[in-house]
MMTF fields as JSON, N, C-alpha, C and O atoms, coordinates in Angstrom:
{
  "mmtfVersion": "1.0.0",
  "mmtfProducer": "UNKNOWN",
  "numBonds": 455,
  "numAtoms": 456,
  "numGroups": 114,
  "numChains": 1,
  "numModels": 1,
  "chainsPerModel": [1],
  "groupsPerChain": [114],
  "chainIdList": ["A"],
  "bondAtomList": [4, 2, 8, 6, 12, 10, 16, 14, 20, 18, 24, 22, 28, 26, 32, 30, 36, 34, 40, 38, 44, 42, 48, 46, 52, 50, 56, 54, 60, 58, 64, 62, 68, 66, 72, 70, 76, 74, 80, 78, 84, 82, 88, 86, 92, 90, 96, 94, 100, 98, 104, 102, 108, 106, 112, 110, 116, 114, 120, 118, 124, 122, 128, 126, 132, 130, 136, 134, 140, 138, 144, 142, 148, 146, 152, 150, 156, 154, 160, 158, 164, 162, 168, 166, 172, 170, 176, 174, 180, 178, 184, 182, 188, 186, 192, 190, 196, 194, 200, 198, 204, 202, 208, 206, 212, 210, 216, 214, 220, 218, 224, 222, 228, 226, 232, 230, 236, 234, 240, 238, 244, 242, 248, 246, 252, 250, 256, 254, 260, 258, 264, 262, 268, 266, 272, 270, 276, 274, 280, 278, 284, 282, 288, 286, 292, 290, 296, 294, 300, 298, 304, 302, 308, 306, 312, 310, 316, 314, 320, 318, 324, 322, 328, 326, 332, 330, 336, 334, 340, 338, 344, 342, 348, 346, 352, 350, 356, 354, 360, 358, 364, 362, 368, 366, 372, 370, 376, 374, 380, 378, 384, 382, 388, 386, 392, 390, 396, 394, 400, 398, 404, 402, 408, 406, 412, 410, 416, 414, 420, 418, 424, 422, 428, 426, 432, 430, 436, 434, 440, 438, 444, 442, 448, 446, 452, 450],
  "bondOrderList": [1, 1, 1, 1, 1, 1, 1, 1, 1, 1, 1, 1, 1, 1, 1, 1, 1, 1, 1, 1, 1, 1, 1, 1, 1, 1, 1, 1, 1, 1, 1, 1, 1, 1, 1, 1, 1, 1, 1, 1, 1, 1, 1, 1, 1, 1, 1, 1, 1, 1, 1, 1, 1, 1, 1, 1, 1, 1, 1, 1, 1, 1, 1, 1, 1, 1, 1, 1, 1, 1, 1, 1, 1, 1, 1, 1, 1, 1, 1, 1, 1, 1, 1, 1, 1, 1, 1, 1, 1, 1, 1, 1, 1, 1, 1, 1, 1, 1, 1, 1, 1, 1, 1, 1, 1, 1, 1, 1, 1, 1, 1, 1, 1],
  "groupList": [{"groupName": "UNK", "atomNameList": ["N", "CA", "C", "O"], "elementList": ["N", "C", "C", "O"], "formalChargeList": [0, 0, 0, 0], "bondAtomList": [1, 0, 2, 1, 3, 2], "bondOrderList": [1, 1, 2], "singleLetterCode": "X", "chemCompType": "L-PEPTIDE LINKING"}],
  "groupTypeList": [0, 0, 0, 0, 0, 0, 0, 0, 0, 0, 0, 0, 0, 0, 0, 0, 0, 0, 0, 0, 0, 0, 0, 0, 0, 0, 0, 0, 0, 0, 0, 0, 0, 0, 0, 0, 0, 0, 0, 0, 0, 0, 0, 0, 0, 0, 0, 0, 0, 0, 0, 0, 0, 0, 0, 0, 0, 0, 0, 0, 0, 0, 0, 0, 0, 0, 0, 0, 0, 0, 0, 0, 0, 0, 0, 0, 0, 0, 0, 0, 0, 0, 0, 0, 0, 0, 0, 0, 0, 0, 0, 0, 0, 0, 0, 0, 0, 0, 0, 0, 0, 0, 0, 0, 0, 0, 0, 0, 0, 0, 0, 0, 0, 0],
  "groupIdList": [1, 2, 3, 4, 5, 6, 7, 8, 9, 10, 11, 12, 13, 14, 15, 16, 17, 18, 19, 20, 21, 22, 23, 24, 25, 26, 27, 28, 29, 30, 31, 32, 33, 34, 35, 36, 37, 38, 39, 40, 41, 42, 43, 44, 45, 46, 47, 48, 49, 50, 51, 52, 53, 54, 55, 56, 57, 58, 59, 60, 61, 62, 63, 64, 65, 66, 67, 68, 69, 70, 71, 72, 73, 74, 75, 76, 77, 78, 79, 80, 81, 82, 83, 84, 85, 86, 87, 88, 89, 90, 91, 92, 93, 94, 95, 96, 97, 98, 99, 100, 101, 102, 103, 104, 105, 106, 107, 108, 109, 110, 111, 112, 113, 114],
  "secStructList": [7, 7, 7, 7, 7, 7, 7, 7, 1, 1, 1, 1, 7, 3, 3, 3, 3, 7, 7, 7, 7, 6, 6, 7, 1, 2, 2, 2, 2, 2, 6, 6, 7, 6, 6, 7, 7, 6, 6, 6, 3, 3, 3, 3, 3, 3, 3, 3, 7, 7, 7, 1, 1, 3, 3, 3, 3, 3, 3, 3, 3, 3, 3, 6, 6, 7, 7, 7, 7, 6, 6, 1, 7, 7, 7, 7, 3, 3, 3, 7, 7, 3, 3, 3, 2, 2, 2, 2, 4, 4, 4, 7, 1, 7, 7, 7, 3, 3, 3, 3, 7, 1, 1, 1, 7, 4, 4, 4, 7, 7, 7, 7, 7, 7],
  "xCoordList": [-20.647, -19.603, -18.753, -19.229, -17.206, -16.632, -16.89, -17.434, -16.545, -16.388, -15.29, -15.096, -14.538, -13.443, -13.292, -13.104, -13.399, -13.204, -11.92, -10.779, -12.377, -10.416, -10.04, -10.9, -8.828, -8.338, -7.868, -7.291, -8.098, -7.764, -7.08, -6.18, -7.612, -6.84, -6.266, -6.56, -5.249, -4.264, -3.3, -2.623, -2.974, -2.126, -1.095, -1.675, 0.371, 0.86, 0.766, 0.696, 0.682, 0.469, -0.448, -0.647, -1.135, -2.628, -2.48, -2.404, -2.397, -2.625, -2.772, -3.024, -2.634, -3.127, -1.866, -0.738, -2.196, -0.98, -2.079, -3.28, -0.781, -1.436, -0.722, -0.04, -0.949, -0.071, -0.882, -2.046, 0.237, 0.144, 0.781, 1.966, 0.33, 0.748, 0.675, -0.333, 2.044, 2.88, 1.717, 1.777, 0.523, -0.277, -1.186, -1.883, -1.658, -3.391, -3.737, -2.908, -4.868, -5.404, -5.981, -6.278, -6.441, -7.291, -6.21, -6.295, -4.997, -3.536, -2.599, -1.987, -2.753, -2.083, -2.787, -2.433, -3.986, -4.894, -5.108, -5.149, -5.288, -5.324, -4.062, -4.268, -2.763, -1.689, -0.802, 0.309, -1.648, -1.676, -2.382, -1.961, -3.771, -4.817, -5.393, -6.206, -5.012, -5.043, -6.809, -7.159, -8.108, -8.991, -9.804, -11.019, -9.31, -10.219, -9.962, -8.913, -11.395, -11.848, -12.367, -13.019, -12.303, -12.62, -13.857, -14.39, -14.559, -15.711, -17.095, -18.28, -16.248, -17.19, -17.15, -18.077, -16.021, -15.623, -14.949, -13.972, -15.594, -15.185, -14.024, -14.457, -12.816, -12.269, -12.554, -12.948, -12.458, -12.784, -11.841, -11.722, -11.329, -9.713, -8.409, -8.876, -7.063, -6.361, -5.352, -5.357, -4.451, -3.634, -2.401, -2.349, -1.713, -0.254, 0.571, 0.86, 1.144, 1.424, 2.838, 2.885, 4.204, 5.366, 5.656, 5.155, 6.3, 6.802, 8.42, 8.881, 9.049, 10.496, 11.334, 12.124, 10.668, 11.396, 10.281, 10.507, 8.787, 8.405, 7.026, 7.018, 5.995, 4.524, 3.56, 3.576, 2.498, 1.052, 0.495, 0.942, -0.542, -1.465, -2.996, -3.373, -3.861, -4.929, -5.749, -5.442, -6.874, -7.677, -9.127, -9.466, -9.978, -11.239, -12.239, -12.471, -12.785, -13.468, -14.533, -14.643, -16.049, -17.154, -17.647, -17.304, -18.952, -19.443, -19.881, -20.827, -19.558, -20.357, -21.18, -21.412, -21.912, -23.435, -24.651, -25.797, -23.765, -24.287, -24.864, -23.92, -25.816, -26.138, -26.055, -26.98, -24.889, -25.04, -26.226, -26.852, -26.614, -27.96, -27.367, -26.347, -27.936, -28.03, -28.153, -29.219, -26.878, -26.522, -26.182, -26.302, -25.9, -25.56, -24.021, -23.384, -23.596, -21.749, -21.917, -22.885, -20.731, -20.298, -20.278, -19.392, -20.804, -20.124, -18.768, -18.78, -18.151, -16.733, -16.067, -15.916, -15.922, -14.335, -12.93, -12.509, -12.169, -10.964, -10.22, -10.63, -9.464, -8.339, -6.66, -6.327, -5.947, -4.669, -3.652, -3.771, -2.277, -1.237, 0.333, 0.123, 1.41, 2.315, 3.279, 3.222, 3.975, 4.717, 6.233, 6.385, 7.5, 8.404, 8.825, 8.466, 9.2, 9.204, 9.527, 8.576, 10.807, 11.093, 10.078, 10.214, 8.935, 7.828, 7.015, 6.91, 6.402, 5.648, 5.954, 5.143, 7.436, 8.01, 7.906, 8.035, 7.774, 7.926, 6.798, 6.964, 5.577, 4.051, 3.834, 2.648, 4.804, 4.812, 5.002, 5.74, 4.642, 5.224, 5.337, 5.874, 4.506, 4.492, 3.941, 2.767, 4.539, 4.21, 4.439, 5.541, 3.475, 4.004, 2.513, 1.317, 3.474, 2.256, 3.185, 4.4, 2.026, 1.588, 1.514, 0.334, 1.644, 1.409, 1.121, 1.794, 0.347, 0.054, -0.558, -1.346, 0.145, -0.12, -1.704, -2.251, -2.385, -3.987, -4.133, -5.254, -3.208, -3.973, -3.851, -3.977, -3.67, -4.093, -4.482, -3.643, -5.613, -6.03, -4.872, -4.486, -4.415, -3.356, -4.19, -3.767, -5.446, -5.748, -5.761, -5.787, -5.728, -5.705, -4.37, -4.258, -3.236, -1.893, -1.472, -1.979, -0.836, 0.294, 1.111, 1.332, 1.93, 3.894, 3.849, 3.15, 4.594, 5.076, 6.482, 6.84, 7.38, 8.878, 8.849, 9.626, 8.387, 8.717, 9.949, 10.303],
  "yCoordList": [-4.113, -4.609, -5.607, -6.467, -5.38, -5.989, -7.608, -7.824, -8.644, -10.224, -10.999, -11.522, -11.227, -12.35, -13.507, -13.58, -14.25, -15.851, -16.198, -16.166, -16.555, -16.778, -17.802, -18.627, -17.915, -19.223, -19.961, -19.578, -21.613, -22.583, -23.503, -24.285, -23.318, -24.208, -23.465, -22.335, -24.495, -23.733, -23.419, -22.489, -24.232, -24.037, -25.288, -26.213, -25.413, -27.275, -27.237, -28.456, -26.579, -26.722, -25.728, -24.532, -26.982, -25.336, -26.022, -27.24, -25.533, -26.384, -25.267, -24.066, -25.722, -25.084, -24.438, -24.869, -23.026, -22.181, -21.517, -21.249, -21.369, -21.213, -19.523, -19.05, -18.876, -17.629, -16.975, -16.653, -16.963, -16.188, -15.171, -15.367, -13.896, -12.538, -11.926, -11.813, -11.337, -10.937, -9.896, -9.673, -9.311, -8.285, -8.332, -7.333, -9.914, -10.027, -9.761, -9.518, -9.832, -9.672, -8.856, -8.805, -7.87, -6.597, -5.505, -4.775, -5.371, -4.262, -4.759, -3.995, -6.335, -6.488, -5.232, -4.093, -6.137, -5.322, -4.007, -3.432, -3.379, -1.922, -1.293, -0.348, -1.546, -1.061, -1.212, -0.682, -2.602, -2.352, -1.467, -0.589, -1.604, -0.818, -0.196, -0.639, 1.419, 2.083, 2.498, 3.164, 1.724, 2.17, 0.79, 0.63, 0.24, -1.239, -0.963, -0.73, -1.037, -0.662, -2.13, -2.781, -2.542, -3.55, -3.492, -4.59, -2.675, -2.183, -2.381, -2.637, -2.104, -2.328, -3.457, -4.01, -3.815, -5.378, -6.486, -6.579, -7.329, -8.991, -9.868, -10.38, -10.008, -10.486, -11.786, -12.362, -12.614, -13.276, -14.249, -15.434, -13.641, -14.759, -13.132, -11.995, -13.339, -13.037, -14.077, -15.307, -13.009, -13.905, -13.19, -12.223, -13.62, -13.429, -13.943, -15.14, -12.909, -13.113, -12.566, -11.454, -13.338, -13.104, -12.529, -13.098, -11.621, -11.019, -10.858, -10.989, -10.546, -10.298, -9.73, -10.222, -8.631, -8.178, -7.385, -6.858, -7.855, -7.621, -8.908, -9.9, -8.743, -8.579, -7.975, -6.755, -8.595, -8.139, -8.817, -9.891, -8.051, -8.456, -8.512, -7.717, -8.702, -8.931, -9.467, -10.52, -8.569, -8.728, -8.376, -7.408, -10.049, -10.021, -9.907, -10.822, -8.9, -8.576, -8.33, -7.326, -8.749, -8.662, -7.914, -7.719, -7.05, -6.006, -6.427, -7.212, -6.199, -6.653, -6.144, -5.29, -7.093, -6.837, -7.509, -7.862, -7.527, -8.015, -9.391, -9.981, -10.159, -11.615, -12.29, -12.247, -12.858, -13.764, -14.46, -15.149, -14.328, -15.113, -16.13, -16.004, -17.317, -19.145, -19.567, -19.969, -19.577, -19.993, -19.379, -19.921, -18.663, -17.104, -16.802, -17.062, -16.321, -15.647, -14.871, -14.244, -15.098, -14.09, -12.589, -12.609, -11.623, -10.558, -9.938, -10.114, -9.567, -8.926, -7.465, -7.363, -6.971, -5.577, -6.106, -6.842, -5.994, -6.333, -5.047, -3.895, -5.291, -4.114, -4.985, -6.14, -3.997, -4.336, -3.622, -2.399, -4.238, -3.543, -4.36, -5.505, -3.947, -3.752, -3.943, -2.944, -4.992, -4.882, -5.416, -6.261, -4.611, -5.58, -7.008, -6.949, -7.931, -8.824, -8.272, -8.391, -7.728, -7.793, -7.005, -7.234, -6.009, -5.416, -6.378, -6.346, -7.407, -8.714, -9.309, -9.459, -9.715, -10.708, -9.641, -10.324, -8.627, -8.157, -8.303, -7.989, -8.738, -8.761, -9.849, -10.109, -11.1, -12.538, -12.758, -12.009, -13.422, -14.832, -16.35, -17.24, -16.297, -18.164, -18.167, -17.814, -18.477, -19.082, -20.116, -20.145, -21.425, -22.068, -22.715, -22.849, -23.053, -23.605, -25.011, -25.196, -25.949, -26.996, -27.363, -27.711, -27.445, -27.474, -29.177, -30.027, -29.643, -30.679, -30.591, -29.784, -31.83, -31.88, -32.168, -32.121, -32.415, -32.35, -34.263, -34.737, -35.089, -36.342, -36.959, -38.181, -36.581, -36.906, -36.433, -35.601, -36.496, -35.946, -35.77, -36.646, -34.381, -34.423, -34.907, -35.659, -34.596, -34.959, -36.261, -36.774, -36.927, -38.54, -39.464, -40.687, -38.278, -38.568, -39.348, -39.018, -40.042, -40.613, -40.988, -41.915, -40.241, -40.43, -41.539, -41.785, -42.768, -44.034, -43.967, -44.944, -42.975, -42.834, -42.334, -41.381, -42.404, -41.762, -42.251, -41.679],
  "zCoordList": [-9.869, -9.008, -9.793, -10.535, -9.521, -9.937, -9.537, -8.454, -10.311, -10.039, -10.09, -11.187, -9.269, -9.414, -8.545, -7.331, -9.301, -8.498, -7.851, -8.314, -6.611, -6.288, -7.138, -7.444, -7.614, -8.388, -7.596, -6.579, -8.052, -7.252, -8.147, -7.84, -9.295, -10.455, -11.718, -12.11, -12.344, -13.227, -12.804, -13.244, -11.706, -11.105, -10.605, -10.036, -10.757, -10.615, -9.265, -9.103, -7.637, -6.753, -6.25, -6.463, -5.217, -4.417, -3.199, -3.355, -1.746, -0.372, 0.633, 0.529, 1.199, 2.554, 3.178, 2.94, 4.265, 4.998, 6.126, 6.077, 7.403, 8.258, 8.455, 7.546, 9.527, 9.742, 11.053, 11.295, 11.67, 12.965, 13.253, 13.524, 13.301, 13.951, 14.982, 15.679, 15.24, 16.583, 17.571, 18.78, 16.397, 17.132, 16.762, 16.579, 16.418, 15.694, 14.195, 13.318, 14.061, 12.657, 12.413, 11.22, 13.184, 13.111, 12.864, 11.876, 13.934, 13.947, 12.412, 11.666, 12.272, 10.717, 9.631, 9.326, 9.246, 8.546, 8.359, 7.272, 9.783, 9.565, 9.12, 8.358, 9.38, 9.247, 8.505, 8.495, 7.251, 5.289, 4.822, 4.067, 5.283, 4.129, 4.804, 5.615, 4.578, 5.244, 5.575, 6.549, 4.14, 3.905, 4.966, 4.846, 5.568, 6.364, 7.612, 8.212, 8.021, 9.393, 10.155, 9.338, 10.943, 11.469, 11.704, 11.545, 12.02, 12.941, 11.673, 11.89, 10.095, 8.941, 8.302, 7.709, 8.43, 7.828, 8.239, 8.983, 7.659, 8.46, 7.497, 6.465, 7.775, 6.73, 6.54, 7.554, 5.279, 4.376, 4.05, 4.362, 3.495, 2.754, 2.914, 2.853, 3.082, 2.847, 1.637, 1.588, 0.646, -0.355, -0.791, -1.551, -0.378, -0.27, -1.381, -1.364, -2.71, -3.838, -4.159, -4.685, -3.856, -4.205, -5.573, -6.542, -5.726, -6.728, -6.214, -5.08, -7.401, -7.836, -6.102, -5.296, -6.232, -4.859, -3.305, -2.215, -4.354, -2.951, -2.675, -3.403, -1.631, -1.851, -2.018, -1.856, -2.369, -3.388, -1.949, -1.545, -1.225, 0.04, -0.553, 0.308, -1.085, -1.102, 0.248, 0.806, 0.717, 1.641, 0.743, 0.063, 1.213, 0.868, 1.891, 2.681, 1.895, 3.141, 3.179, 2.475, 3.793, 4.24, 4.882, 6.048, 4.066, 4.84, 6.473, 6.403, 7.682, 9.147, 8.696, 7.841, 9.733, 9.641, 8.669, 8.947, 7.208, 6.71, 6.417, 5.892, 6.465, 6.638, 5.112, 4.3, 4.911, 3.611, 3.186, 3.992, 1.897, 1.549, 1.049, 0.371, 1.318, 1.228, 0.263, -0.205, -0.369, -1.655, -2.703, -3.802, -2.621, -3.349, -3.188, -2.167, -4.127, -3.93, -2.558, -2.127, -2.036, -0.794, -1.566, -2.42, -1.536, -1.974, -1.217, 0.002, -1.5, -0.233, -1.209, -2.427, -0.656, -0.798, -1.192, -0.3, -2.102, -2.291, -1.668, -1.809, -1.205, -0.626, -1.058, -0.792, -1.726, -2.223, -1.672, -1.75, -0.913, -0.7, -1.524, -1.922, -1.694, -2.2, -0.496, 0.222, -0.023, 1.011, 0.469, -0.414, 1.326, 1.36, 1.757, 2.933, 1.653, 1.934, 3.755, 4.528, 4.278, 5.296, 6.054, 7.256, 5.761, 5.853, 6.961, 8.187, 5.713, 5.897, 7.17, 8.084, 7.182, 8.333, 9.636, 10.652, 9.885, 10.832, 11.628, 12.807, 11.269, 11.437, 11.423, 11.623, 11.187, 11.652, 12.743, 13.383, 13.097, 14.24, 14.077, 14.736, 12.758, 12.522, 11.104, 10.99, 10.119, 8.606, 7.981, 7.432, 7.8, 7.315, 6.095, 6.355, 4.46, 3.886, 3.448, 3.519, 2.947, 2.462, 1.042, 1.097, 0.536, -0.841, -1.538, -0.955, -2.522, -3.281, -4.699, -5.194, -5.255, -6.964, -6.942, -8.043, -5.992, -6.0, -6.533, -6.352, -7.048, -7.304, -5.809, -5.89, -4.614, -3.426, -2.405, -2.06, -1.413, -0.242, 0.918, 1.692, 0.831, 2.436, 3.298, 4.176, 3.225, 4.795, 5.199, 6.318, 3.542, 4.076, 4.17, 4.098, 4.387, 4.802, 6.222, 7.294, 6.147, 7.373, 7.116, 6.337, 7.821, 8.294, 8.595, 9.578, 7.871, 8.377, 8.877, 9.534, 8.691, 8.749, 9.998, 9.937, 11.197, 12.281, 13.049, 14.079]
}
């Protein structure tokens, strides 16, 4: 089996994004990759990778059923799609990310400028 670590570093910004779709996460999913069944797999991480004129969808997904052992790598399924940007947005309802140079905790942020 293949191995890849998600990357988190090597990178000048990494943070957090949220995303909400118009018809769920199961009707997203199935209606990229055409090979993910809900019923077999539990998704994991999704990663959303801009290119020139379109997106790269990566879905990391978990066999159901299966019980992770305690302390051990997650094993998961990579599934890859290729979308248009205007593709993507149509299957939105809400996107928004975060981003930080990492020498501070967002979470230990507060707005004084209100």
């Amino acid at each position: 089996m293949k191995e890849q670590p998600f990357e988190s570093t090597e990178h000048d910004l990494v943070g957090y994004a949220a995303l909400d779709l118009k018809s769920g996460q199961d009707a997203f999913l199935s209606a990229i990759f055409p090979n993910y069944n809900p019923q077999r797999f539990v998704p994991v991480a999704i990663k959303v990778a801009f290119g020139k004129d379109h997106l790269t969808i990566a879905l990391y997904a978990h066999a159901a059923g299966e019980k992770p052992q305690t302390g051990e790598a997650l094993p998961v399924k990579k599934f890859k799609g290729i979308l248009d940007m205007d593709v993507f947005a149509s299957y939105v309802k809400h996107f928004s990310v975060s981003f930080s140079n990492d020498q501070f905790d967002m979470n230990q942020m507060r707005v004084t400028n209100r």
